[in-house]
C-alpha positions in Angstrom: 0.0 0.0 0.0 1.3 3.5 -1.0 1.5 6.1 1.6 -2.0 7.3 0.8 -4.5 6.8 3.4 -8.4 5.0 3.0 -9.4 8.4 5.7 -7.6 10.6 3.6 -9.7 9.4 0.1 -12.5 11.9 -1.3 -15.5 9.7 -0.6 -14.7 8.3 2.6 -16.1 11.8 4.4 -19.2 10.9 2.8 -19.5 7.9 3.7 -18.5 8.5 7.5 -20.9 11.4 7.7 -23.6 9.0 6.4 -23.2 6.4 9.6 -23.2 9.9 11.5 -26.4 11.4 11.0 -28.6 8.1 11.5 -27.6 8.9 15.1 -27.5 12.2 15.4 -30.9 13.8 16.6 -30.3 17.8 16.1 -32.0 18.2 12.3 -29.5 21.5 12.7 -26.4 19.7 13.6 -27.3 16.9 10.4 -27.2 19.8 8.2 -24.3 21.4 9.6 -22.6 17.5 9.4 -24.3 17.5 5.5 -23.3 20.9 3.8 -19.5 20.4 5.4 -19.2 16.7 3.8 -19.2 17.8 -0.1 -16.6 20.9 0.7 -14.3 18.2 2.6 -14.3 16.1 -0.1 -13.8 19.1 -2.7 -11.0 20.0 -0.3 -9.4 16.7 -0.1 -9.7 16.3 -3.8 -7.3 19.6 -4.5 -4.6 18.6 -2.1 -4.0 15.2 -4.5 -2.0 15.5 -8.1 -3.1 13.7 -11.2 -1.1 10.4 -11.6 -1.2 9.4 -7.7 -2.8 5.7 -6.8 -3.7 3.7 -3.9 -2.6 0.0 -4.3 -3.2 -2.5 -1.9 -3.3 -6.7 -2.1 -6.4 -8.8 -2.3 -6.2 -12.7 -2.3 -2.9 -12.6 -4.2 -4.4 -9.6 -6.8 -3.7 -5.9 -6.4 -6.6 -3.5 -6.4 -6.4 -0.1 -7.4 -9.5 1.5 -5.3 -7.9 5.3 -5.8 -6.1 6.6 -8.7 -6.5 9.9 -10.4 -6.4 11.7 -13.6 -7.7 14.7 -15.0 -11.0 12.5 -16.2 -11.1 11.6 -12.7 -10.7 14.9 -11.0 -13.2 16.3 -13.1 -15.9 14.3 -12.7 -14.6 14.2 -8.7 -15.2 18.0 -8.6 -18.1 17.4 -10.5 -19.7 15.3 -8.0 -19.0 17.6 -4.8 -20.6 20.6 -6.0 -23.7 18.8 -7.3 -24.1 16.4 -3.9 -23.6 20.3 -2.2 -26.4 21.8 -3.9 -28.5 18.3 -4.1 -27.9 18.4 -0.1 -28.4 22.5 0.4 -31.6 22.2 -1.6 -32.6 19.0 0.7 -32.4 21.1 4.1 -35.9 20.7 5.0 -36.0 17.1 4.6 -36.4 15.3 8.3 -36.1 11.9 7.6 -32.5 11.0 8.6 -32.9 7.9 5.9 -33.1 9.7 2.8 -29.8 11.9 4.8 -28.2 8.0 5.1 -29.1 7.3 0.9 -28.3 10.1 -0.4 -24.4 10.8 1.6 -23.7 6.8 0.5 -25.1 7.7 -2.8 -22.8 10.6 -3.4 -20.1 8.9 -2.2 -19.9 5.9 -4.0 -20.7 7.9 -7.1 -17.1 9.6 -6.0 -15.6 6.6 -5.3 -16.5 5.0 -8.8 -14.8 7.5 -10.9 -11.3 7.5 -8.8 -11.3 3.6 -8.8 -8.6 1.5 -10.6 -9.7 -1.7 -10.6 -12.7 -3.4 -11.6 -13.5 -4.7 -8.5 -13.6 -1.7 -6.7 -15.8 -0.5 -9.2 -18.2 -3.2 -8.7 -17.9 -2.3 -4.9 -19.0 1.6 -5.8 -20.8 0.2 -8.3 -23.3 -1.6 -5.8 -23.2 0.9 -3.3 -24.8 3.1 -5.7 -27.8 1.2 -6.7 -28.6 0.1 -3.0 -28.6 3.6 -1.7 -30.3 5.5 -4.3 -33.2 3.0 -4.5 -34.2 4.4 -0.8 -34.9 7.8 -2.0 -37.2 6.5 -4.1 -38.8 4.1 -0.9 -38.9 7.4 0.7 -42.1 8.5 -1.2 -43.9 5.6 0.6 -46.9 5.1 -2.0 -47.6 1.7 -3.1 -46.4 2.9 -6.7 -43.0 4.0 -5.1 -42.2 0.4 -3.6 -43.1 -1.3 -6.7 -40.9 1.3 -9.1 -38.6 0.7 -6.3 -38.1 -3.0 -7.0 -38.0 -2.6 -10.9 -35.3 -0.3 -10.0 -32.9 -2.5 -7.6 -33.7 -5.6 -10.2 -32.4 -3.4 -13.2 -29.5 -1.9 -11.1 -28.4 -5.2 -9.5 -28.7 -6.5 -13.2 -26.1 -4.2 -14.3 -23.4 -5.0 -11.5 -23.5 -8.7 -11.7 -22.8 -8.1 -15.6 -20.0 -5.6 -14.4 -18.7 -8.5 -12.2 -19.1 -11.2 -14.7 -17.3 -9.3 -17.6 -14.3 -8.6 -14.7 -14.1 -12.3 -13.9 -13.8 -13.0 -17.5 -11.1 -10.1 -17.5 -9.4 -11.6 -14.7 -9.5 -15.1 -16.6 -8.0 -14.4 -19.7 -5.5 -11.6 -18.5 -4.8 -11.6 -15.1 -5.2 -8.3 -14.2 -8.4 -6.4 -12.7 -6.7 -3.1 -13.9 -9.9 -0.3 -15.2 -8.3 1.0 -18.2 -9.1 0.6 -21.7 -11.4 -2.3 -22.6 -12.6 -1.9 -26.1 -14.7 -5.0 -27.9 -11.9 -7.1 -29.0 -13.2 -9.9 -26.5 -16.8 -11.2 -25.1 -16.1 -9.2 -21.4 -15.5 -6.1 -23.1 -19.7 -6.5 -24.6 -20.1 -8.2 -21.0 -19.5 -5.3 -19.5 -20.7 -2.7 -22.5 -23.7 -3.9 -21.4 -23.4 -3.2 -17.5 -22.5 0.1 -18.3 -25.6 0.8 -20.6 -28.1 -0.2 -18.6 -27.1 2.6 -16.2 -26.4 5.4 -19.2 -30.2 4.0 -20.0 -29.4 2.5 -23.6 -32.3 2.4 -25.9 -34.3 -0.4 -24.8 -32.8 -0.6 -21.4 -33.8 3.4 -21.0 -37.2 2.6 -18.7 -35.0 2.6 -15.2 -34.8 6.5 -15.9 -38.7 7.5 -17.2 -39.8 5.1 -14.3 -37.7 5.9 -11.4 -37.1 9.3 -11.2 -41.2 10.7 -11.0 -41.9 8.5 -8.5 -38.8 9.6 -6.3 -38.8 12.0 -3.5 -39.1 15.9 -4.7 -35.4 15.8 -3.2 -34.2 12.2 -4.3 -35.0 13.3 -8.1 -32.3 15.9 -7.7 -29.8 13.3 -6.0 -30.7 10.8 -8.8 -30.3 13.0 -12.0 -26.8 14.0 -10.7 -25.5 10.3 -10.6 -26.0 6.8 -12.1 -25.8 8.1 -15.8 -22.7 10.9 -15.6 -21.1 7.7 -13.4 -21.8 5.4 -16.6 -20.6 8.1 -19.1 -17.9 8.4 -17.0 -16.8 4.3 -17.3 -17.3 4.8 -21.3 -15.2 7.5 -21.2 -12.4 5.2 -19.3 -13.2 2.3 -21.0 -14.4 2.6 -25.0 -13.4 5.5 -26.2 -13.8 5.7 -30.0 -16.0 2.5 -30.1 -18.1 3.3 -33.2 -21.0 1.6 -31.9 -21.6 4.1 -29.5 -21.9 6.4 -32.3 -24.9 5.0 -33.6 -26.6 4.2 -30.2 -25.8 7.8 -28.9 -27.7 8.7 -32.5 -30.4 7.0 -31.2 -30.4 7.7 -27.9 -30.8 11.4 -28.8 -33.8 10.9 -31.5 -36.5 8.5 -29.6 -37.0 10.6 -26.3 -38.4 13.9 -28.1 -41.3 12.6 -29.3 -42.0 11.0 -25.4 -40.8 14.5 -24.4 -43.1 16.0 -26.5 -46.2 14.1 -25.8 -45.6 13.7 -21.8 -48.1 15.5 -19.6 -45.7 14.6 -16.4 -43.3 17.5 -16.3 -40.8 15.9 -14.3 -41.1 12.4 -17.0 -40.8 15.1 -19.1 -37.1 15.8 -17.5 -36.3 12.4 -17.9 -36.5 11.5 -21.5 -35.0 15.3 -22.2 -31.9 13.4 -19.5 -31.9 10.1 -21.7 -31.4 11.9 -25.0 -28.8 14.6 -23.2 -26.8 11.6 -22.3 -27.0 10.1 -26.2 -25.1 13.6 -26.8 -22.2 12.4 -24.2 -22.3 8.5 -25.6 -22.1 9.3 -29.4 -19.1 11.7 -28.5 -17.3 8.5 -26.9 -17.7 6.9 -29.8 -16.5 9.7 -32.2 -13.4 9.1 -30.3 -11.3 12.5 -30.7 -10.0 14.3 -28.4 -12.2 17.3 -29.1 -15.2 15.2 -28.9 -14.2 13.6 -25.7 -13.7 17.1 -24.5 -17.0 17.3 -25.6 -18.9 14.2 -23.8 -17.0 15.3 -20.5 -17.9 18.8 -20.7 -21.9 18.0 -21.6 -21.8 16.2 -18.6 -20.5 18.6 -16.4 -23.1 21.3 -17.7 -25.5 18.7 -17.7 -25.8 18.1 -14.0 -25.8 21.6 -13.3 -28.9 22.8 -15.7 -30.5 19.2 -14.7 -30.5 19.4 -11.2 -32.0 23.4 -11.9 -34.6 22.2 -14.1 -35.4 19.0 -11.5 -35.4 21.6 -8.3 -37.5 23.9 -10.2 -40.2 21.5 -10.9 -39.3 19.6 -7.5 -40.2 23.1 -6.0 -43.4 23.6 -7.7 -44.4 19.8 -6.5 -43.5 20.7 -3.1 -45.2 23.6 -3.0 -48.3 22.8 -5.2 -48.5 19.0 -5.1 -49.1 18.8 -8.7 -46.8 18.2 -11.6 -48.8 17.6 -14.5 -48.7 20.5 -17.4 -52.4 20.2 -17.7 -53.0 21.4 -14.2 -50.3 23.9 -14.4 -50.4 27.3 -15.4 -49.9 31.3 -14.6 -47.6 30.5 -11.7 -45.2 33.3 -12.5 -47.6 35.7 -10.7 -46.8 33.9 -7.2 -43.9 31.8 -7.7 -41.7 34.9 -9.5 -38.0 33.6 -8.4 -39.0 30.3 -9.7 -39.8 31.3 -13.1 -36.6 33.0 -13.2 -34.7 30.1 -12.5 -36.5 27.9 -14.1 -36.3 29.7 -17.3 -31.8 30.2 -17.0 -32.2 26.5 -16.5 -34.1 25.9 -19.7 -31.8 28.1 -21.7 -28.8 26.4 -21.0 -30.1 23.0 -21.4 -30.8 24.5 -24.9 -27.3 25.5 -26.2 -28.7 29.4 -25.7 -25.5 31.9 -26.6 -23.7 32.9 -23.1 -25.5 30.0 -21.1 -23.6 26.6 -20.4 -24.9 24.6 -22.5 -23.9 26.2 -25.3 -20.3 25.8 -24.2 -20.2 22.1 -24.8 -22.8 20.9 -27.6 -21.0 23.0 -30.1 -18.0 20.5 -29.2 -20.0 17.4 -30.5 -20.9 18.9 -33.1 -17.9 20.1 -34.5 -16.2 17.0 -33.6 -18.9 14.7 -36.0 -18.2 17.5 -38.7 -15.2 17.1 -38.4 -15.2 13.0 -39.3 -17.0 13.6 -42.1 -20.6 12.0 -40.2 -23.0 14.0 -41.9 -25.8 11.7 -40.6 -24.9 11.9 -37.3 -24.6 15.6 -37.1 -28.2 16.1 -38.5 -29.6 13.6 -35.8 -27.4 16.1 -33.0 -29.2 18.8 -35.0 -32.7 17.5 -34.9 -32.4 16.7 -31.2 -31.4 20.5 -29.9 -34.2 21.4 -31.9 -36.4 19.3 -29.6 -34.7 20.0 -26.6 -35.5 23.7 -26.8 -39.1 23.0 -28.1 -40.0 20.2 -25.1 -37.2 21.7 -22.5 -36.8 25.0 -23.6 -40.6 26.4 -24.1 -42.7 23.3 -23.1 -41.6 23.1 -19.0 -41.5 27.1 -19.1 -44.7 28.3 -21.0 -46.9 25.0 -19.4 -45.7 25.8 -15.7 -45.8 29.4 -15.6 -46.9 31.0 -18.2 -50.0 29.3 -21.0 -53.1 29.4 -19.7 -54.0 30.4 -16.5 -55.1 27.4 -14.5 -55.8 29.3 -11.6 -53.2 27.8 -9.1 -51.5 29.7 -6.4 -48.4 29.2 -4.5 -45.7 30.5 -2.9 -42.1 30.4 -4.0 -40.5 27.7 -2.2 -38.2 27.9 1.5 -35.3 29.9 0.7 -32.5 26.9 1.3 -34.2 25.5 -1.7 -34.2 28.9 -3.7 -30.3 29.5 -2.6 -29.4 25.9 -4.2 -31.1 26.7 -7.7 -29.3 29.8 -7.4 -26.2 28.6 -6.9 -27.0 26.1 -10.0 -28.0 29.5 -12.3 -24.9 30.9 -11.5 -22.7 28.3 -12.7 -25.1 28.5 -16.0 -24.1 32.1 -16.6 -20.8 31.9 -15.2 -19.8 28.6 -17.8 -21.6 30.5 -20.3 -19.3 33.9 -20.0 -16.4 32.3 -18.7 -15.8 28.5 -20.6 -12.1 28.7 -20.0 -12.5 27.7 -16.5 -14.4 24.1 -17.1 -11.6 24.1 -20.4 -8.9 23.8 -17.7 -10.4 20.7 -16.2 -10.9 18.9 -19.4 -8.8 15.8 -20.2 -7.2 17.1 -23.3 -6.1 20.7 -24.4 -8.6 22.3 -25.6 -8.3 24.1 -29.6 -12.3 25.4 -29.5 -13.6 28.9 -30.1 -16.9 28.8 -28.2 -18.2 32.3 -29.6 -17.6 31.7 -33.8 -19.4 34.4 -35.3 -20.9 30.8 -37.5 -21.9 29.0 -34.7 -23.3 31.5 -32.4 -25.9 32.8 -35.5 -26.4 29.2 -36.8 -27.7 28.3 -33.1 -29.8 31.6 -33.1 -31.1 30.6 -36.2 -31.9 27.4 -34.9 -33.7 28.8 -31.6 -35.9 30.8 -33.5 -37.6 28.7 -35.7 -37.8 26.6 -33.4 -39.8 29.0 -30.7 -41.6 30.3 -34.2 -42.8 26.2 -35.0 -44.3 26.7 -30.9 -45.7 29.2 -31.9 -47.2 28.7 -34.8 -49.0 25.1 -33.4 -50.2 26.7 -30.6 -52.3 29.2 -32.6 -53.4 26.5 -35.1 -54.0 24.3 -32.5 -52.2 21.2 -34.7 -49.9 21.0 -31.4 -50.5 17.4 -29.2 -52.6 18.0 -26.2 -51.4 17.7 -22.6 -53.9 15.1 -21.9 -54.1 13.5 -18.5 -52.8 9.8 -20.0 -49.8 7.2 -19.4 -48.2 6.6 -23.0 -46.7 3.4 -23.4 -43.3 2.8 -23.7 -40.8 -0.1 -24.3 -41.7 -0.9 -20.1 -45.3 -2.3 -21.3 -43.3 -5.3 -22.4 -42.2 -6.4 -18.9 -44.8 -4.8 -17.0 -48.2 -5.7 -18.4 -47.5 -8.0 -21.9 -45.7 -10.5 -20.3 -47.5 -11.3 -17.5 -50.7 -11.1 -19.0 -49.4 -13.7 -21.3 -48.5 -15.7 -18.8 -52.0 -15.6 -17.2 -53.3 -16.3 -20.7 -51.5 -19.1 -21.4 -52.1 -20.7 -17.9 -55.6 -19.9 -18.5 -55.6 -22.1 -21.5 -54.3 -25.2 -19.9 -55.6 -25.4 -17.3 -59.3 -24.2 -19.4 -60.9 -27.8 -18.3 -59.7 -27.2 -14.6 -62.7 -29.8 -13.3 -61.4 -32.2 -15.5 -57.5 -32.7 -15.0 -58.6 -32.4 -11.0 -60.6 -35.6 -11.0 -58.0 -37.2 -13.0 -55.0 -36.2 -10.8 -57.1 -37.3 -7.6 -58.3 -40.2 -9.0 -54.7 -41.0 -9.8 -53.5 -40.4 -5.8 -56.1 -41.7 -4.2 -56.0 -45.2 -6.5 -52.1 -45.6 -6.6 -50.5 -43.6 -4.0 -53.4 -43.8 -1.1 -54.3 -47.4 -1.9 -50.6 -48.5 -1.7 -50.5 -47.0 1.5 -53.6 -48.8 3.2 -52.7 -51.7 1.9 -49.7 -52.0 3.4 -49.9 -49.7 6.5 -53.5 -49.5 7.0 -55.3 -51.8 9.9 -55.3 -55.2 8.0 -51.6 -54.1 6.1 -48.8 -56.3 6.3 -46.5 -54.2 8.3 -49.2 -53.5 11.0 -50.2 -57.4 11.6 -48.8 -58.4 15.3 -45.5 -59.8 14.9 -44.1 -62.7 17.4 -41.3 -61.5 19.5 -39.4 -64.7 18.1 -39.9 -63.5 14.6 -38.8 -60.6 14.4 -35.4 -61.8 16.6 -35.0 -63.9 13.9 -35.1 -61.5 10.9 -32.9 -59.1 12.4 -30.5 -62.0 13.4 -31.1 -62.8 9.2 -30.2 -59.5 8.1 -27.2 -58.9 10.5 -25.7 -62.0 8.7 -26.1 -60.5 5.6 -25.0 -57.0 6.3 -21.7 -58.6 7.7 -20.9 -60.9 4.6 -21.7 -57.9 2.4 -19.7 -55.3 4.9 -16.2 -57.9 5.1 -16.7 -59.9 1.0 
């Protein structure tokens, strides 16, 4: 072991403070104990230097569980100031078990992006999915313990591939080492897999559009930090320039909008805009460059920050409404003024808006697939900031507080909560005005203007139409309704097709029920039943009154035996 301490490491403070406050009774002292974990571990984090690691033995194996790098570091610093403002936001929380989940949950989401070995990935790994699934528990409605299980199934799903594909790794090259993994073998797909189930793949996407509604109005804010920036972080590490991941990253961008766009649930809403977000970071990997993994990185730092706005923002209006559907929405902006404002800094960075973060970073992945010569890709890029603005942008902003006046009243929320979307709306602006700072963090140099006279008016250009297309289907009415309706995704597979086919087809054979009872009965009580009687019933064989001299003389028979057999 190096000279490098397990007390010293960033996520231990986390996890320390989260055995802490399950015994601490002073709700002020827990969110004294809270707020001071995520600047510890920020602290901690700046006294280390990119290339140090932690080695220690393991049944004869050496595990890497802390080693650092400027991909690590990022995402490290990453992860402290959005577990501060998920905690800050979180103050008026009493229930010292969503303070427990959500302190592991940060932590091992530290942890996993400084470890060096596969193993202690799994470890961080696990930790993850068994913490986070209690902020969703922590809603306590019957519809929160079943989402709950889907969730832990899916998550645990995912690890046990990670585990498998690092056994198989361990088999063929004896070495647990988190490096490069690539395709070239079946663990490197193995483990592909593990990782997109938690960056919520197409077909494996439904964790995300299931889970995170039916959290806690504070657990959504710890959960869109996380699990995915966690697996676009282990892409990042591990298949970096895989072209597959160019084409599921096209995807992944394409099929949310038209959810997005249709979705009544504001906060679903969030979730399928977070699914195609992500498709920007995974097709980035897969371009492979250095400029688009500047990119990927970069989209995922902004993307925490404008996610965790937009999710507070609509948390707030939750917490203070108890509603979250856009057709019972409406006019807030008259009572819930700071809100709005927030809300609406949120929504233009997630667009790519001139001077707001997101425009920092998308520009990256799409220069980057320019500059490989994939047209196709580009246009899908393209096409999906289009409908991020229309169902992010406009939708969440004009539906909640603006539209139609539904009448609704309320308060702007406690002002912890209005401090912590603050804090995210100034690190909007300030990315926006200042990109140089998040440049210096980024793995590779960085050769990028941000503010090209082409881009910035190409972008504008975009915007506009876009807002003018709003427009325009609002007054014609040729716009989809916010009806009050579940639409179906990939989910009604395993949640409703399946079983009912199972019902059906046990219904079928078992149609002439009467039938194949008689027959079964019949066929105990005449063979199995009769048996029985007939030798252990009243007038059996083995319950006739045997002389005492008999049965002396049978055991004395079969002792013989058992001795010629036992020494022949």
């Amino acid at each position: 072991m190096t000279d490098l301490s397990l007390l010293t490491l960033p996520f231990m403070p986390f996890f320390i403070a989260a055995l802490a406050v399950m015994f601490i009774a002073s709700s002020s002292v827990r969110s004294a104990l809270m707020l001071a974990v995520p600047i510890a571990s920020g602290f901690l984090l700046l006294q280390e230097q990119s290339g140090v690691a932690l080695t220690m033995p393991f049944m004869g194996y050496e595990l890497v569980p802390f080693r650092t790098d400027k991909l690590s570091f990022l995402f490290g610093y990453l992860f402290c100031i959005a577990s501060f403002i998920a905690i800050l936001f979180s103050l008026h929380v009493k229930d010292r078990v969503q303070h427990t989940a959500g302190l592991f949950y940060a932590g091992s989401a530290v942890g996993a992006v400084f470890a060096g070995d596969l193993l202690s990935l799994f470890f961080f790994w696990e930790v993850m999915t068994v913490s986070s699934v209690f902020l969703i528990w922590a809603r306590q409605t019957d519809g929160a313990f079943r989402c709950g299980m889907r969730y832990l199934i899916i998550q645990v799903a995912s690890g046990l591939l990670l585990l498998a594909g690092a056994l198989m790794i361990l088999h063929s090259t004896g070495s647990l080492a988190f490096n490069e993994i690539g395709l070239e073998s079946q663990a490197g797909y193995v483990i592909l897999l593990a990782f997109g189930i938690k960056a919520a793949f197409p077909l494996l996407h439904n964790w995300v559009i299931d889970s995170y509604p039916q959290s806690t109005v504070t657990g959504a804010v710890f959960l869109c930090c996380f699990t995915t920036k966690v697996a676009v972080y282990a892409l990042a590490r591990g298949y970096a320039g895989a072209d597959i991941l160019i084409y599921i990253g096209a995807v992944m961008v394409i099929f949310p909008i038209f959810y997005a766009v249709i979705e009544n649930d504001l906060r679903r809403v969030l979730s399928y805009s977070m699914i195609s977000k992500v498709g920007f970071m995974v097709c980035g990997i897969g371009i492979g460059t250095e400029l688009a993994i500047n990119g990927a990185v970069a989209t995922a730092f902004n993307h925490v920050i404008y996610k965790s706005l937009l999710f507070m923002s609509m948390g707030s209006v939750l917490h203070m409404t108890g509603r979250i559907r856009a057709s019972d929405l409406g006019g807030l902006y008259k009572s819930m003024p700071l809100t709005t404002i927030l809300c609406v800094i949120g929504a233009a960075s997630i667009s790519a808006v001139p001077l707001f973060g997101g425009f920092v970073s998308k520009g990256m992945i799409l220069t980057a697939a320019l500059d490989q010569k994939l047209d196709f890709v580009w246009l899908c890029l393209l096409f999906a900031s289009a409908g991020t603005f229309y169902y992010a942008g406009i939708k969440i902003c004009y539906f909640t507080f603006f539209g139609q006046d539904s009448g609704l009243r309320a308060a702007d929320p406690p002002k912890h909560m209005l401090l912590a979307m603050g804090l995210a709306a100034a690190m909007c602006v300030f990315i926006g005005l200042y990109p140089a700072l998040l440049f210096g963090l980024l793995p590779f140099e960085v050769d990028y203007i941000v503010y090209d006279t082409t881009h910035v008016l190409a972008q504008l250009q975009l915007l506009a139409f876009v807002g003018l297309g709003f427009v325009w289907l609002k007054i014609s009415k040729l716009g989809p309704p916010d009806l009050r309706s579940v639409n179906l995704d990939v989910d009604w597979i395993y949640r409703k097709f399946l079983p009912e086919s199972i019902r059906c087809a046990l219904g079928l054979l078992i149609a002439d029920y009467g039938r194949l009872k008689r027959f079964f009965c019949d066929l105990f009580h005449q063979y199995i039943m009769g048996g029985l009687i007939r030798h252990h019933g009243p007038h059996g064989i083995l319950a006739r009154a045997w002389p005492i001299g008999s049965m002396v003389l049978w055991v004395a028979v079969l002792l013989f035996f058992y001795l010629i057999f036992y020494y022949f």
